[in-house]
C-alpha positions in Angstrom: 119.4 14.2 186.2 120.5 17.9 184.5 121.6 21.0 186.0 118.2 23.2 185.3 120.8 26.1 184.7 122.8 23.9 181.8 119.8 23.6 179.8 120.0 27.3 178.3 120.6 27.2 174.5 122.8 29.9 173.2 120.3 32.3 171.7 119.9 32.3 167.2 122.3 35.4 166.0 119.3 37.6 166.0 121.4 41.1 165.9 124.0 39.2 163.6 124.4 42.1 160.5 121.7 43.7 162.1 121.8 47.9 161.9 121.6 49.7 165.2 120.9 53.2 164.3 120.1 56.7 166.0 118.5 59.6 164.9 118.9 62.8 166.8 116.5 65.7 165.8 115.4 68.9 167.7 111.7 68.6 167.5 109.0 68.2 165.2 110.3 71.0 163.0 109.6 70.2 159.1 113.6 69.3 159.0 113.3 66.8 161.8 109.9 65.5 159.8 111.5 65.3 157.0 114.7 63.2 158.2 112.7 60.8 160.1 110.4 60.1 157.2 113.5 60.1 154.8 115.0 57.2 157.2 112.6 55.5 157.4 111.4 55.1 153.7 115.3 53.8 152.9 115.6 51.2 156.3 112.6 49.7 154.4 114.0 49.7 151.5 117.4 48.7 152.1 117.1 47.1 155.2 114.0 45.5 155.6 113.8 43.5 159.4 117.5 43.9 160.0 117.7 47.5 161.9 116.6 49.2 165.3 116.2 52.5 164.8 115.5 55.1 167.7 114.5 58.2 167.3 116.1 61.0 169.9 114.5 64.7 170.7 117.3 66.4 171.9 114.6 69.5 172.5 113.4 66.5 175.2 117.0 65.2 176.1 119.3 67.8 175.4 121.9 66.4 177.7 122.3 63.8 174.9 123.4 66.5 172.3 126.9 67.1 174.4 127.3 63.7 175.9 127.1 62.3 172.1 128.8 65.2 170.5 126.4 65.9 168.4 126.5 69.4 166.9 124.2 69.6 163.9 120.6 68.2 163.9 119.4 66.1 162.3 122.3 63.8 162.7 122.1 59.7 162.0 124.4 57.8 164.1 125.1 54.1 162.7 126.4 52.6 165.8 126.4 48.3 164.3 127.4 47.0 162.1 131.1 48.7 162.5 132.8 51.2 162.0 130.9 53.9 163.8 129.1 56.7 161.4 127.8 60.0 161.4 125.8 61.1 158.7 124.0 65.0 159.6 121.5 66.1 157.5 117.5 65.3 156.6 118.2 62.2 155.0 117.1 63.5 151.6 120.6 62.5 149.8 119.4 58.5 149.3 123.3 57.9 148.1 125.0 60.1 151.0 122.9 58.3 153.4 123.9 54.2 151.8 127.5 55.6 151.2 127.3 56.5 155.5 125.6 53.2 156.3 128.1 51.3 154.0 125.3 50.1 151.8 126.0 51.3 148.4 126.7 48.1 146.6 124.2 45.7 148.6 121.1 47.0 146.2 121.2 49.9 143.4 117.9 51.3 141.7 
């Protein structure tokens, strides 16, 4: 005789180290292309399975531009694992980009 609501099992540590990432551009200018396609080729890479990465237009939202003071596009917010980054820029700079994300020991090439 159980309690229906005591059966739940505490859920596997899926978002345990796990990179929650955004990535505000203005459009599909070559830039915002660029930085997108720049991401997502090191997330691969360096971070294969363990990210979430969303993609922002702030030509589409730009309410989100002030609310997330962002100033400069394209601009990569690393919001897990802590602390909090900021990286602007299309992503080009692999090393600038694992130096933001606090990667630049886990795998050198």
């Amino acid at each position: 005789m159980g309690n229906p609501g005591k059966l739940e099992r505490p859920m596997p540590e899926r978002n345990q180290g796990k990179y929650v990432l955004r990535l505000y551009v203005t459009g599909t200018t070559n830039r915002s292309i660029l930085a997108i396609s720049n991401l997502k080729k090191i997330c691969e890479e360096y971070l294969e399975g363990k990210y979430d990465l969303e993609v922002i237009d702030l030509y589409k939202n730009p309410g989100l531009a002030k609310g997330n003071q962002i100033i400069a596009a394209p601009t990569l917010i690393k919001k897990l694992p802590l602390p909090f980054r900021r990286i602007i820029g299309d992503m080009s700079n692999k090393e600038k980009v694992l130096l933001g994300l606090d990667m630049r020991e886990v795998k050198e090439k």
